[in-house]
N, C-alpha and C positions, 0 to 999 in steps of 0.2 A: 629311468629305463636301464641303469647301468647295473650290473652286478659287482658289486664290491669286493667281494669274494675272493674275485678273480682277476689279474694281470693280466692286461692286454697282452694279448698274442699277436704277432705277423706272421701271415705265410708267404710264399713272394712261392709264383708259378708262372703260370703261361697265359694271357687275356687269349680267349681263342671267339669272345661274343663281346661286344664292347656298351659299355651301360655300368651304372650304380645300381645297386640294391640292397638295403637295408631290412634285417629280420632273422626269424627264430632256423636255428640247422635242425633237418630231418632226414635224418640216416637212412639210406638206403641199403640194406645188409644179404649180400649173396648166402643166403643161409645153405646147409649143407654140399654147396660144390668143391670143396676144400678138401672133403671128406669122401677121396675114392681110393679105395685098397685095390689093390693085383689077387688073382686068380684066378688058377689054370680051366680051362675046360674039357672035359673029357672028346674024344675025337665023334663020341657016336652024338655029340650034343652041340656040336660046333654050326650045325646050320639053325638047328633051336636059338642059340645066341647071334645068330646073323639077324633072324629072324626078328628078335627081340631091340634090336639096335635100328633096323629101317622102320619099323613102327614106332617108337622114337621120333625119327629123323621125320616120319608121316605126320605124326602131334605137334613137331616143331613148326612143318612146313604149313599145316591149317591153321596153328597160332598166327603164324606171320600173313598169311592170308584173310584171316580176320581182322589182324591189323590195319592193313593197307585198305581192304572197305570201308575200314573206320576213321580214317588218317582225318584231323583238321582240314581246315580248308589252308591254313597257314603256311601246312607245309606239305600239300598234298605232290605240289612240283617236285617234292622230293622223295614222290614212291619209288620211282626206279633204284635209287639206296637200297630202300628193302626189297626191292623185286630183286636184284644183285647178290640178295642175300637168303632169299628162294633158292636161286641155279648155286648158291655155294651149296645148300644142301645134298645135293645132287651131283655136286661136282668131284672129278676123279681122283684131283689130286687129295682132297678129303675123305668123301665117300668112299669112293673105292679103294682106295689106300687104308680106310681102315678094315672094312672089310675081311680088304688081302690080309691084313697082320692077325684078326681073329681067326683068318682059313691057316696060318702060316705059321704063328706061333701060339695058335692055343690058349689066349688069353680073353681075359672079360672085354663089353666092350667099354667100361667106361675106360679102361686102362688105355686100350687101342686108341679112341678117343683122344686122351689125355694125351699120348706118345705123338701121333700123328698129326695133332692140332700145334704142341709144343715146336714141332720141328719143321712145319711152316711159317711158325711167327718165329722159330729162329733166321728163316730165309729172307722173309720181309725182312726184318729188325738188324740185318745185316747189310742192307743198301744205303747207298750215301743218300740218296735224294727223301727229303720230308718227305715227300707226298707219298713215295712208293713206302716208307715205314710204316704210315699209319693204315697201310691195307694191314697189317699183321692185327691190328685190332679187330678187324672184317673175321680173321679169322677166328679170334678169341671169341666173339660174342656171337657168332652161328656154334661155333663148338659151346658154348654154354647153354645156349638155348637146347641145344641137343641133350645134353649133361641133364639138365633138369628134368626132363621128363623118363633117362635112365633111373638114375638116386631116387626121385619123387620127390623132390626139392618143392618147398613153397616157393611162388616167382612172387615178386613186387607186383605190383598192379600200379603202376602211378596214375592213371588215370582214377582212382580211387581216392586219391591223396586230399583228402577234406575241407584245407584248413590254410592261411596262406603264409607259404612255408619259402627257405631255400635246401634244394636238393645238396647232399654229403653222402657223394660214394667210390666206391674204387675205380668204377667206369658205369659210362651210361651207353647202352647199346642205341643203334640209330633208333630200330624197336620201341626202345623205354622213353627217349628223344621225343619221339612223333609224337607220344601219349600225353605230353605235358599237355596242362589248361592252363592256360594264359590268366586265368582269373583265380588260382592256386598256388601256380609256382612262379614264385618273381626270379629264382635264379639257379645257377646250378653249380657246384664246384665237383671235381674230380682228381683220385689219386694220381690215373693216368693217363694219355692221349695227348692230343695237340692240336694246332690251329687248322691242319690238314685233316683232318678227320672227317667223317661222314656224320659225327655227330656232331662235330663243331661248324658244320656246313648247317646242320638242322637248326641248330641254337640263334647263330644268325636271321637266319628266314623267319623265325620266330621272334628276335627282336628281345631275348633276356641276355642278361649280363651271365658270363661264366668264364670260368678259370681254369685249368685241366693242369695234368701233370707237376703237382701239389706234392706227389711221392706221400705225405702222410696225413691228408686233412683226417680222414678216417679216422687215424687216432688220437688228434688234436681236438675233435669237437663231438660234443654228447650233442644229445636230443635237445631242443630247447635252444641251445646255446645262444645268446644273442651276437650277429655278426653281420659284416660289412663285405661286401663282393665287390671288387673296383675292377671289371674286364677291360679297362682303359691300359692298366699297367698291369696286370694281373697280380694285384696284393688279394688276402682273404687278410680279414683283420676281426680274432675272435675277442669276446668278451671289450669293443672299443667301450673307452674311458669317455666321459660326456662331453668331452671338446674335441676328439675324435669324431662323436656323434654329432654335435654340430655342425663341424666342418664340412664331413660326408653327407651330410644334409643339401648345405647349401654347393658344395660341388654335383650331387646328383640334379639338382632344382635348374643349375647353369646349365648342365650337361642335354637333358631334355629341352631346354629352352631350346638351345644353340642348335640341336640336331633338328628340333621343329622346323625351325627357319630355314636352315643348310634344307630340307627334304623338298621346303617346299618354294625354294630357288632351284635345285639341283636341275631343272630341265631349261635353263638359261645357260645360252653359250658361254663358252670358257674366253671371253675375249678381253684381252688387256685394256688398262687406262688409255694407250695409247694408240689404240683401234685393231688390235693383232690379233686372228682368230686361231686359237688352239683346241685342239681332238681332244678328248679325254677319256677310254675307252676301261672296260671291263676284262681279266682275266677269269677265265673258267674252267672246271675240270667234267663239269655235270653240263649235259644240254638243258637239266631242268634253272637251270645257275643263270641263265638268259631273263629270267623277269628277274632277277636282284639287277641285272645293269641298267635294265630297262626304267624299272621302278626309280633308281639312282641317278636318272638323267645320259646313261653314257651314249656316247655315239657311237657304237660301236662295240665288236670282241677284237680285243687288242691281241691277246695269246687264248686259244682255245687249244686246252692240252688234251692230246689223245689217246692217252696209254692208258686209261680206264679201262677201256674192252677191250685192254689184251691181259690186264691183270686176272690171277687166280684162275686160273682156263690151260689146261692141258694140251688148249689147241688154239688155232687163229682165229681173228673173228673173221668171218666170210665178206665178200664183197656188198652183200646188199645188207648188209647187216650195221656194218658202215656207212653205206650210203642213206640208209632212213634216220640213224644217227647226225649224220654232217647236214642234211637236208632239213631237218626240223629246227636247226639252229638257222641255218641260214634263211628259210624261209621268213621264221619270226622276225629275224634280227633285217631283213631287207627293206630299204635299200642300204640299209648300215652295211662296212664292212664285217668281215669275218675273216680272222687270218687264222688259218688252222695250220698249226705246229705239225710236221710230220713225227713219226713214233721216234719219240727221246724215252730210251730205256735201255737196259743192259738186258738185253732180252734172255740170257741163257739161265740168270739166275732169276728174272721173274716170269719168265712164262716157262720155266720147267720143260725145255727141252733140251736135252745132256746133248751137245754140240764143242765141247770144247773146255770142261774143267772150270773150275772156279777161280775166278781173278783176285791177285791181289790187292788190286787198287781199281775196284770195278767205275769210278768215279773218272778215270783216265785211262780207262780202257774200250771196251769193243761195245759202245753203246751210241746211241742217237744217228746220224747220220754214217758212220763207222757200222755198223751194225745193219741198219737197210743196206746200202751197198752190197752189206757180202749177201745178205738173206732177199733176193732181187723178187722173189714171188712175193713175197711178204709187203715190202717197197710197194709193188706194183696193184697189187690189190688196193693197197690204202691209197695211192696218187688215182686210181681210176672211180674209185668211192669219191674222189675230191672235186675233181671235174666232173663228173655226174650232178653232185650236189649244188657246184657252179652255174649248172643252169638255172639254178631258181632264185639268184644272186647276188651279191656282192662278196665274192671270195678271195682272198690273196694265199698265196703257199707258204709257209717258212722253214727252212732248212735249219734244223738244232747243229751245234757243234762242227760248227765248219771251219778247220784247220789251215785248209788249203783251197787254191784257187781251182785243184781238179774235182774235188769232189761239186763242186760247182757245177761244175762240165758235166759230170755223170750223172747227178742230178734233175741237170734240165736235160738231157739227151733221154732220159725214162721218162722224163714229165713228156716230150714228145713222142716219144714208140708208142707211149700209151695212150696220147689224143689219137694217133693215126689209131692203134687198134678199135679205138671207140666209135673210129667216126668208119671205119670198112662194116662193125657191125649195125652200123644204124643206129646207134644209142647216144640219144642224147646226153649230150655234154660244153662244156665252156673251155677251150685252151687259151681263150685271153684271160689269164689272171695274172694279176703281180705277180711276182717273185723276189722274194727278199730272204735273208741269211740271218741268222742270230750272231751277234759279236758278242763273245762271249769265252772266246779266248784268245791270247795275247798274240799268237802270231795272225788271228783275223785283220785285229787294229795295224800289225805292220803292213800288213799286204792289203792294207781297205782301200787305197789307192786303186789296185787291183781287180781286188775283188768287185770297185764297185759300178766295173765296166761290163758287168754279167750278171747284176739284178736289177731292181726296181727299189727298193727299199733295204736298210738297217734297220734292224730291231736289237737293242742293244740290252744282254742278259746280264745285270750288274752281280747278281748273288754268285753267279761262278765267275764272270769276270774278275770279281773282287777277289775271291777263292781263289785261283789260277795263277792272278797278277804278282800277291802278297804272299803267294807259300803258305796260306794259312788253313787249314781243314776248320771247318764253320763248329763241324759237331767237339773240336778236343776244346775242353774248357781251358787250358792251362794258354792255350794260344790262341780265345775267340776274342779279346781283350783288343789283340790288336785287328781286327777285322772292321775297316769304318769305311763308307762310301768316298768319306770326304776324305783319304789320304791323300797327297797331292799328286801322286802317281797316279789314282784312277783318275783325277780331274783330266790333268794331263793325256792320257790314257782315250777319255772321252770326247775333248776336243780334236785330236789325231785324227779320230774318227766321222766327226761331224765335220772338219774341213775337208776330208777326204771325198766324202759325200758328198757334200756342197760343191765343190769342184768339178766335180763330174753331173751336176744335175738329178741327186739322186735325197731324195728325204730319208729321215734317219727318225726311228720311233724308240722305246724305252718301255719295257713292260720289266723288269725286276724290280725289286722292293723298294731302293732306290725312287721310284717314280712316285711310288705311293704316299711319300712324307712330304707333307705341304713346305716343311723347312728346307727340302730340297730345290723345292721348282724354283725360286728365283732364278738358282745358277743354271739349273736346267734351260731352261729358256733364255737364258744369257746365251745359253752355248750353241744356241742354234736347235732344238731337240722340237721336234712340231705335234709328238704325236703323245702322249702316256697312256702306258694302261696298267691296271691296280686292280688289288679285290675290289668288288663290286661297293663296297659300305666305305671304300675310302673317295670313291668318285665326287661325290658333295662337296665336301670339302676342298680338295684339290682344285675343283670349278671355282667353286667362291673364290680361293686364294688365286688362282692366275688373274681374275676381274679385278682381285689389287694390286696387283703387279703394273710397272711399267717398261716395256721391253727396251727403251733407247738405255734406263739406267739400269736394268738388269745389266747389259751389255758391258755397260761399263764398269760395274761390281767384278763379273767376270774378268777382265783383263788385268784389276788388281789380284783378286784373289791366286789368281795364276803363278805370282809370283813368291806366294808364301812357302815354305821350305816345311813344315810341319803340319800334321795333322790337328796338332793345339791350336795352333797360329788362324788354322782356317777357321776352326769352329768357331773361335773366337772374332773372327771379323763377320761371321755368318749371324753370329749373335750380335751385336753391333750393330749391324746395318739393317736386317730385317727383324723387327721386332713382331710377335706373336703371344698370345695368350698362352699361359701354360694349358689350359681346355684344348684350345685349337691347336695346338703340339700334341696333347697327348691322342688327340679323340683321330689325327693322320696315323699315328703309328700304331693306333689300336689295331 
């Protein structure tokens, strides 16, 4: 099988779909969108070319709407991606912005296009938080789909794709995504995106292996190529040697085994050797994102994050618009809980409304809970969307980035102005819901004492925790090195916290990445932690693994571990004491 020819290659990127797949690479090539020149348009011809640009935009928007009648049934939960990608069509800061630039300076429109598309994925691609990065993709791939039909560009057709192949391209639009056939394409690799993507949302739901942000498969592998997709770790390994090929053989053959069994456990409680029942819930960005927890066994949405429908929108999302939103999750998901995150964003730089200049450390600046406070209509529409959606229910609130014990206070004094509003208009709604806070930054943990005499719950956010705690920015390579859950300062850090709770009668949950590595829960559950919640594909796992655990010796693993001085020191007793397949390691951190 092997080409002689050829030295194995490694690529090392991002697993963003987790699975093996073995087989031939089939290029997918954006042929002439590369290829657009500038120039001027005369002023008596400038609505001719307006003209010639929304008819365009009209071929892109019927493309996508033939799409979506045509979507799999696999992933049809995830039409509102491409509906999302409809209204970008039409949206102002796009559309009309290019527009303005072809009424304004007199240029073609692929250029306008090209100018105005560019300088919203600069805006994206400038935010600390993943998720909000990979909307800049959202942007790129409605602007090409537009692009295509100015140039007259051939488009891919992958549902055309013959033969059974793995996908090699510079990016896969949600679009090109949905089109896959399962019985063609075992996998996909990409120059760029990430695990946050809309298309790495689709990949998942779909169940193939894929890799993203590769930077240069594209120019690493011809047609044919024979190659190995490992979304566990995300290696791309071209032309492997036949002990490679072995290898990846019998690791794909465990891997399917092991997920078989995990799938078809996963709806068995998370309850220890020694009779202790633990939650084990689903994080989501999509309300379509509810049957992946479901399917998974979870009990529950642990973090339902809600800055989707406010992204790439010129304006807010309105009240009911929200509420048939937050209602469709919790209708499905009951009598499960739903704890629905209030809007965590730097809203000036992602919803485009000029309010205050551009931040220089927008990551510690005027966002999440900092941010509703000052913008109180904004606040109040989304907490009256929450309690509406409450009545059809099991809802909790959570408060992002909470600093202090006042914003606490301001918090729940809105969450009540606005149950009284609801309830003088006769609108139904639920003002008995939890209330719980994210700890997730360092002076929450001093003051949780405090603080936890004015919630219901901790949800403890590790990825900024960690960030915060250590001085470390996650995205600078030169210092992600030192960034580990297990330094003994976050342990440290964590326990503060859990006995702060515990003390007061207050349960303490965990939905950061942290929660999702099965090498984790031991100490998690040592430390008192009752609740996890993870991407939806890591919930299996996670289950199986607390059913091994036993909490009296977790416990006491814990009170050693405590005392190590090094971040070596721990891993090393972590490694020691809880033993794990390297499968069942990699297939958590997938």
């Amino acid at each position: 099988m092997n080409n002689v020819e050829h030295q194995e290659m490694i690529l090392d990127g991002i697993g963003v779909s987790p699975g093996i797949c073995i087989g031939k690479a089939y290029l997918v090539e954006l042929d002439g969108l590369d290829i657009v020149e500038k120039y001027r348009i005369r002023t008596s011809l400038v609505p001719v070319e307006i003209k010639r640009f929304k008819q365009a935009v009209k071929k892109a928007k019927d493309e996508l709407r033939a799409i979506i009648e045509n979507t799999p049934d696999a992933v049809r939960k995830h039409a509102d991606i491409l509906e999302t990608h409809v209204i970008l069509l039409k949206d102002k800061m796009l559309y009309g912005k290019i527009i303005e630039t072809i009424e304004t300076e007199h240029i073609n429109s692929e250029w306008a296009l090209k100018k105005v598309a560019s300088s919203l994925k600069a805006m994206f691609m400038s935010m600390s938080d993943p998720y909000l990065k990979e909307r800049a993709l959202d942007i790129v791939h409605v602007s090409d789909k537009i692009l295509h039909h100015l140039v007259g560009a051939d488009q891919v057709n992958i549902a055309s794709i013959d033969k059974r192949v793995i996908l090699v391209a510079p990016d896969l639009s949600p679009a090109q995504t949905s089109q896959i056939q399962l019985e063609r394409v075992k996998g996909f690799i990409t120059d760029q995106g990430g695990s946050a993507s809309h298309t790495s949302i689709i990949a998942r739901s779909l169940g193939i292996p894929a890799v993203s942000g590769l930077e240069c498969a594209t120019r690493s592998v011809c047609n044919d190529d024979l190659m190995i997709v490992d979304g566990i770790s995300g290696l791309v390994i071209i032309h492997p040697s036949e002990q490679t090929l072995l290898s990846y053989e019998e690791r794909r053959i465990q891997y399917e085994a092991q997920m078989s069994l995990l799938n078809r456990q996963s709806h068995l409680d998370a309850v220890t050797l020694d009779g202790h029942r633990f939650f084990v819930m689903g994080n989501i960005e999509l309300p379509e994102e509810i049957v992946s927890v479901l399917d998974r066994g979870g009990d529950g949405v642990g973090l339902y994050r809600t800055e989707f429908q406010y992204l790439g929108r010129p304006d807010f999302p309105c009240e009911e618009e929200l509420f048939e939103k937050y209602k469709d999750v919790v209708e499905v998901m009951s009598p499960r809980p739903v704890t629905i995150r209030t809007l965590d964003i730097n809203g000036d730089k992602a919803l485009e409304h000029p309010s205050g200049g551009v931040e220089d450390n927008p990551a510690l600046g005027l966002r999440a809970i900092r941010y509703c406070l000052k913008h109180l209509p904004v606040f109040k529409t989304q907490l009256r969307a929450i309690l509406r959606a409450a009545a059809y229910g099991n809802v909790r609130v959570l408060f992002p980035m909470i600093s202090g014990f006042e914003e606490i206070q301001e918090a729940k004094n809105l969450l009540n102005t606005v149950s009284e509003e609801l309830l003088q208009e006769g609108t139904p709604h639920n003002r008995n819901v939890e209330i719980g806070i994210m700890i997730e930054v360092p002076s929450a943990v001093i003051l949780a004492d405090v603080m936890a005499d004015a919630v219901d719950f901790f949800s403890i956010g590790t990825n900024d925790l960690i960030q915060f705690s250590l001085a470390i920015d996650r995205g600078n390579r030169d210092v992600a090195y030192l960034y580990s859950p297990l330094h003994p300062a976050i342990l440290r850090l964590l326990k503060q916290t859990v006995d702060a709770a515990h003390a007061k009668g207050k349960k303490v949950f965990m939905c950061g990445e942290m929660a999702g590595d099965p090498v984790h829960l031991p100490m998690l559950i040592g430390l008192g932690i009752q609740e996890f919640s993870m991407t939806p594909h890591a919930i299996p796992l996670a289950k199986r693994t607390i059913r091994s655990l036993n909490l009296a010796e977790s416990c006491g693993f814990v009170s050693n571990i405590l005392k190590e001085k090094t971040t070596k020191a721990v891993m090393e007793r972590v490694q020691r004491h809880f033993t794990m397949s390297d499968t069942e390691i990699s297939t958590g951190r997938a």
